[in-house]
C-alpha angles and dihedrals in degrees: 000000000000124000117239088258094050093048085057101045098054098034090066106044095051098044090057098052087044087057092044090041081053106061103026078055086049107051104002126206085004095069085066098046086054093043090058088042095058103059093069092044124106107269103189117125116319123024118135108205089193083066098038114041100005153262097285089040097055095051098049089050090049092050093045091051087048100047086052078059097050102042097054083056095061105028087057094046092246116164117249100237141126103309096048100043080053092049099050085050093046094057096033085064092043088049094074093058119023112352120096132174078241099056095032102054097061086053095046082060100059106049086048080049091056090047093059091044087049088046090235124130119253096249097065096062099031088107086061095048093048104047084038097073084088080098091069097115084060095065089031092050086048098043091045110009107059099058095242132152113277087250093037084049086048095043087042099054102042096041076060109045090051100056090043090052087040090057096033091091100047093053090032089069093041083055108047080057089057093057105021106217095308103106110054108203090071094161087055089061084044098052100037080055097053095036088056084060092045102046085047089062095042101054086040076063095053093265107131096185075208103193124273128181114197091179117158122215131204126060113237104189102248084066080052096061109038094094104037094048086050092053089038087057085037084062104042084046089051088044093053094051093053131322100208091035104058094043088056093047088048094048088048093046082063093062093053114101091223094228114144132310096023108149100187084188083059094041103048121341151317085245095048094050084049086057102048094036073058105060096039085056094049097048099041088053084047099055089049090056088040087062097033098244125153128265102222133133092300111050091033083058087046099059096041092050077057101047091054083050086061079086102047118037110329131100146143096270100042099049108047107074083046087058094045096054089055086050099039085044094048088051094052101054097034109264139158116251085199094053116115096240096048091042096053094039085052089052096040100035083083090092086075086061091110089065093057078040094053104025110023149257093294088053090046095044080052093053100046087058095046084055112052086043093055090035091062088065108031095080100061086048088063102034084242085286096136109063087198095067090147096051083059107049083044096061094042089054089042090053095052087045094053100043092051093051094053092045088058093044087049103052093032090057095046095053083058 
């Protein structure tokens, strides 16, 4: 039987290599030209690395931005524990569409910058700096987008990543006040405030970010399968660490509200957090087949960012009545469940899932519908510059949720 540390430890490493093994098996010497070709491309919503550079390509991009994550975590003696399974799995799925080694490390050191300015050590704020790479199209847009000379773009994109890491753990606190634990992807909300403000002073310079969507259709089976042969394996791996124990784990993680910080490897087990990381994974896979939607870059990391979520936040009972308000909202005014942006905000609303955990399944299906109507329009506000959009219309309807709620238990207790 393995111990929670051990199951983690071995879990990462190997997923990553599979991923890399994956695509450098599948296309050969051409997953590492379009590796390398990736990390100069636009990176803005939405940009599907799978349709543009490859199969082989996309997965070693996605390893390599994994392993980076990973191996801060070590390196810096950070417990393996709910966050930062959540984060590996975050930029894994990013990975896929829009982060790149390239656009992530500028922003890593500034937030490890800003530690050393707040005289704090790195660790404390190295959530913040890995679920803060959701700003990568803003050093990419200013490295490629902007026609500047090769020095002027490197100089460019790293002068920006930089300033925008260095102010991530400042707003990040304001934010998580705003919201107040309800919406799960905080550093969405942080980084969708700070990118309004980029993409204002972009298009002040002549620089339009008109839209682009680089979305590949068709499923060929090995896209299929991604998801479901990495729960499979999640489930062997929680099996192997404790039987008993993980389904426990997994039947306790149920009765958790999901509200921040709920670390669900803290709160019951490695094994319990596998299971459940599993099942949101299978099910997820299974309702894109269900509507006949494609498996590319972007709902494979979807499903993935949800998955790591399995550890912090996220389960079965608390996200459904989130999902079916998307569906049940994309049915009322006429939209496509098949469409990229229903399909994504039916994978990522899921960060509202607290609100469906605290208040109930009416609060969550409200929510779901509040969402998918505010997420149609959050993108163009930022120029597509913050990969975690979602993340930002949740906590602005959390935060209206939430304000409204208190506002009710307040007055109604003080009529009392």
């Amino acid at each position: 039987m393995l111990n929670q540390d051990k199951t983690l430890k071995i879990f990462f490493p190997v997923m990553i290599a599979a991923f890399a093994a994956a695509g450098i098996l599948t296309d050969g010497a051409a997953a590492f030209t379009g590796f390398l070709s990736i990390q100069m491309q636009p990176a803005r919503l939405i940009n599907d690395f799978i349709m543009t550079q490859g199969f082989g390509a996309a997965l070693l991009n996605s390893s390599m931005v994994g392993f980076i994550g990973f191996l801060i975590i070590r390196i810096t003696g950070t417990s393996l524990s709910g966050p930062t399974f959540a984060a590996v799995f975050t930029m894994m799925g990013f990975g896929l569409f829009g982060k790149t080694p390239v656009n992530i490390l500028p922003i890593i050191a500034g937030v490890f910058i800003a530690s050393r300015f707040a005289g704090k050590t790195f660790k404390e704020y190295i959530i913040i700096a890995l679920f803060g790479t959701a700003l990568g199209p803003l050093v990419s847009t200013l490295a490629a987008e902007l026609g500047l000379s090769a020095v002027a773009s490197i100089f460019a994109g790293a002068a920006g990543g930089l300033v925008a890491g260095f102010f991530l753990p400042a707003v990040a606190v304001a934010m998580l006040h705003m919201h107040q634990g309800y919406n799960l992807y905080n550093m969405g909300l942080t980084c969708g405030f700070l990118s309004i403000f980029a993409a204002a002073l972009l298009k002040a310079g002549g620089h339009p970010l008109n839209g682009h969507m680089n979305w590949s259709t068709g499923n060929p089976l090995i896209l299929v399968l991604i998801i479901p042969v990495i729960s499979l394996a999640m489930v062997l791996l929680s099996l192997f660490s404790g039987a008993r124990r993980s389904f426990s784990g997994f039947l306790r993680i149920q009765k958790q509200p999901g509200r921040l910080p709920s670390d669900f490897i803290d709160l019951t087990s490695a094994g319990g957090a596998l299971l459940n990381s599993s099942f949101i994974g299978l099910i997820g896979s299974a309702y894109i087949l269900l509507i006949g939607g494609d498996f590319n870059g972007a709902t494979i990391g979807g499903l993935l960012t949800i998955m790591g979520f399995g550890a912090f936040g996220t389960h079965l009972k608390n996200s459904w009545p989130v999902i079916a308000g998307v569906v049940l909202a994309a049915l009322m005014f006429g939209m496509s469940l098949t469409a990229p942006g229903v399909i994504l905000a039916a994978i990522f609303c899921t960060t509202l899932a607290p609100i469906a955990g605290q208040f109930g399944i009416v609060p969550g299906i409200i929510a779901g519908v509040m969402h998918l109507l505010l997420v149609s329009q959050t993108g163009s506000w930022q120029g597509g510059i913050n990969l975690y959009n979602n993340g930002f219309a949740g906590g602005l309807t959390a935060t209206l949720i939430i304000a409204v709620v208190q506002w009710y238990r307040t007055n109604k207790n003080g009529n009392r």
